[in-house]
C-alpha positions as CSV (number, residue, x, y, z in Angstrom):
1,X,-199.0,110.9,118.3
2,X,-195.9,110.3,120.3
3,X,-193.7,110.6,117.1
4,X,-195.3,114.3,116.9
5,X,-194.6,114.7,120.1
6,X,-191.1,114.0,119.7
7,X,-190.8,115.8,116.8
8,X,-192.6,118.8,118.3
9,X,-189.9,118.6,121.2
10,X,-186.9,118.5,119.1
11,X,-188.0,121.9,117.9
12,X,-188.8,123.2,121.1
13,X,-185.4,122.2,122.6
14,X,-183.8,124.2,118.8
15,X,-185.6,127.2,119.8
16,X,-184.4,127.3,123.8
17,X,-187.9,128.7,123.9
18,X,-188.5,127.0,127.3
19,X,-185.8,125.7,130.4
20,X,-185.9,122.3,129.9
21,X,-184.9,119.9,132.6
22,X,-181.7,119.2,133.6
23,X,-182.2,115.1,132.7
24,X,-183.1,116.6,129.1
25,X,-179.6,118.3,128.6
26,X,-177.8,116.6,125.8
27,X,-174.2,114.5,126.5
28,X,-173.5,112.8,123.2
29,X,-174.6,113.0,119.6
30,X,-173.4,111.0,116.7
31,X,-174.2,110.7,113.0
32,X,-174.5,107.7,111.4
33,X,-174.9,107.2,107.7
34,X,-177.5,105.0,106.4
35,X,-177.3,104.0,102.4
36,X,-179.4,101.3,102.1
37,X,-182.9,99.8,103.0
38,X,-181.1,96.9,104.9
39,X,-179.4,99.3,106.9
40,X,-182.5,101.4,108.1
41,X,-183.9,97.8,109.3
42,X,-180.6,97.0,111.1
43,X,-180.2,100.1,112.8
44,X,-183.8,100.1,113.8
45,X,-183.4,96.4,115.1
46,X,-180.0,97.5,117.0
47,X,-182.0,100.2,118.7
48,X,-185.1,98.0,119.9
49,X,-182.7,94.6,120.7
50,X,-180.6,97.4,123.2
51,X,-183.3,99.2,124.1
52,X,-185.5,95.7,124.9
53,X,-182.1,94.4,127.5
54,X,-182.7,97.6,129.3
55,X,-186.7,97.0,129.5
56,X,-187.1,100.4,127.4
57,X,-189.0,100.4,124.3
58,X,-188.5,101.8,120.4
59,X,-191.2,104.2,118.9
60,X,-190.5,104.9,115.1
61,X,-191.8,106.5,111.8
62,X,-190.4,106.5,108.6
63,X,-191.9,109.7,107.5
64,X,-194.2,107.8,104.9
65,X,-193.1,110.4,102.3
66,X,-195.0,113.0,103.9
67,X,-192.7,114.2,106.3
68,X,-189.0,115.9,105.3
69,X,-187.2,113.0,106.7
70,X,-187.0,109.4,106.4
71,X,-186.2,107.9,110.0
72,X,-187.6,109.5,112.8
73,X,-187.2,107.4,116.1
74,X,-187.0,107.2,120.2
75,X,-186.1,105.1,122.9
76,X,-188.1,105.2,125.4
77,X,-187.6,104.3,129.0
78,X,-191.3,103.5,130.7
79,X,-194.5,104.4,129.1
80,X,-192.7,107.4,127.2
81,X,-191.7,108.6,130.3
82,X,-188.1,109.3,129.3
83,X,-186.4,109.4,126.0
84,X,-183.4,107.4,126.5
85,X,-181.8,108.1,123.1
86,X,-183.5,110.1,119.9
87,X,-182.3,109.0,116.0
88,X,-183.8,111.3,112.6
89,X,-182.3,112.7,109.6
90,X,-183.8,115.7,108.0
91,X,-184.6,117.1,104.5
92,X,-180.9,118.3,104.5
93,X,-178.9,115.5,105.3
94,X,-181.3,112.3,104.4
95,X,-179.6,109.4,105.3
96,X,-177.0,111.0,107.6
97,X,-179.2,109.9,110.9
98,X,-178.2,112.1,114.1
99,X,-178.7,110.2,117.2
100,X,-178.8,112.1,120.6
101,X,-178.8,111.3,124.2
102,X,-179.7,113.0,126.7
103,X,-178.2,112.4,130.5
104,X,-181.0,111.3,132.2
105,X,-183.1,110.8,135.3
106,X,-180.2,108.3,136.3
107,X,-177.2,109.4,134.4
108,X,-175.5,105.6,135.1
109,X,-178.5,103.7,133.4
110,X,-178.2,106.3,131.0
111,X,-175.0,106.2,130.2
112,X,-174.7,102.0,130.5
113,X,-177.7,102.4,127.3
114,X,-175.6,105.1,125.4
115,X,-172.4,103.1,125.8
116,X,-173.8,99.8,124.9
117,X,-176.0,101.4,121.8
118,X,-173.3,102.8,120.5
119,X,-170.4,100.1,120.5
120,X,-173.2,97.7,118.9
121,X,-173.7,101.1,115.5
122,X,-170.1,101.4,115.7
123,X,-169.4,98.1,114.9
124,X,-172.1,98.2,112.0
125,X,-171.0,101.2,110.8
126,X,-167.5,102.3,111.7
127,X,-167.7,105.5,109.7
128,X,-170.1,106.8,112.5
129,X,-168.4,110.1,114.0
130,X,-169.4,112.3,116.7
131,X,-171.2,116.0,116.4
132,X,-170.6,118.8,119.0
133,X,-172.3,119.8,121.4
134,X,-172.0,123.5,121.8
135,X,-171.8,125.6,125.6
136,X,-175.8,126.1,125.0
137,X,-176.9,122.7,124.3
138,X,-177.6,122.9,120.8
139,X,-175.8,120.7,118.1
140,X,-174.8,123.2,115.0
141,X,-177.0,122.9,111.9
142,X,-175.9,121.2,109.1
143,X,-174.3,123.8,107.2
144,X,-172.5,125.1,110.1
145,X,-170.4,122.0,110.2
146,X,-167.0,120.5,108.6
147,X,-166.3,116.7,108.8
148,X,-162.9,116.0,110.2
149,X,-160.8,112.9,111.6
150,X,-162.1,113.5,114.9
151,X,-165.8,114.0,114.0
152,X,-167.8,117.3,113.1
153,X,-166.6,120.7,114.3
154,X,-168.2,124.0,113.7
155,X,-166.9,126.3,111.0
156,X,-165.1,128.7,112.8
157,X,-167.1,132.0,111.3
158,X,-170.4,130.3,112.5
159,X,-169.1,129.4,115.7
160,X,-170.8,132.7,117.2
161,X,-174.0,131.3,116.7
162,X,-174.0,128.8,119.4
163,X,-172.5,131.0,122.4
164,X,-175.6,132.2,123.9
């Protein structure tokens, strides 16, 4: 129920159907790619071993062929209080795993999880880059983005999109 739930949100938050709270507001996003079985288990163990030193907790589905994706998880901090950190890829970009963070109800604690997260899939996969966050929250769709040196930016005839 609580993957739903997060699911469900993710939507939401796309549609800017609703104000969200300022502690949902995403900071950073980053993409990492995922080839192999081995590396679904290790980036699933990396989130629950970093999670577990903050005393935050994992929540995860693998879609079980049902869904249109094949990793769908959340850090939690509490009992699903707060979502510390949010990693799925999606029918168009299986295997390319977006993982988001938002700032927080304590934007240090936040921040200290992001930080450490993220050096520990960096090091695992050093191909990881970062994705935009564009002036009204949103991270571009797929096809609205180019890979550079420097991580994704938008293609600059979709850019219009994202200024509202």
């Amino acid at each position: 129920m609580r993957r739903a739930i997060a699911l469900l949100s993710l939507f939401a938050l796309a549609c800017g159907t609703a104000p969200q709270p300022k502690s949902n507001k995403t900071v950073a996003a980053y993409e990492v790619t995922l080839r192999t079985p081995d590396d679904y288990r290790r980036f699933l163990s990396i989130l629950e071993e970093v999670g577990k030193q903050r005393g935050f907790h994992l929540d995860h589905s693998d879609g079980g062929g049902v869904e249109p994706f094949t990793i769908n998880a959340s850090v939690w901090r509490g009992d699903d209080e707060e979502s510390m950190a949010h990693a799925m890829d999606f029918q168009d970009r299986i295997g390319r795993v977006w993982i988001t963070f938002p700032v927080g109800e304590d934007p240090s604690q936040a921040a200290d999880f992001r930080n450490a997260l993220m050096a520990r899939i960096k090091n695992a996969w050093p191909s990881t880059t970062s994705l935009p966050i564009m002036p009204n929250g949103a991270i571009p769709l797929t096809e609205d983005l180019v890979r550079t040196e420097d991580g994704y930016r938008v293609v600059a005839s979709e850019a219009y999109k994202y200024q509202r």
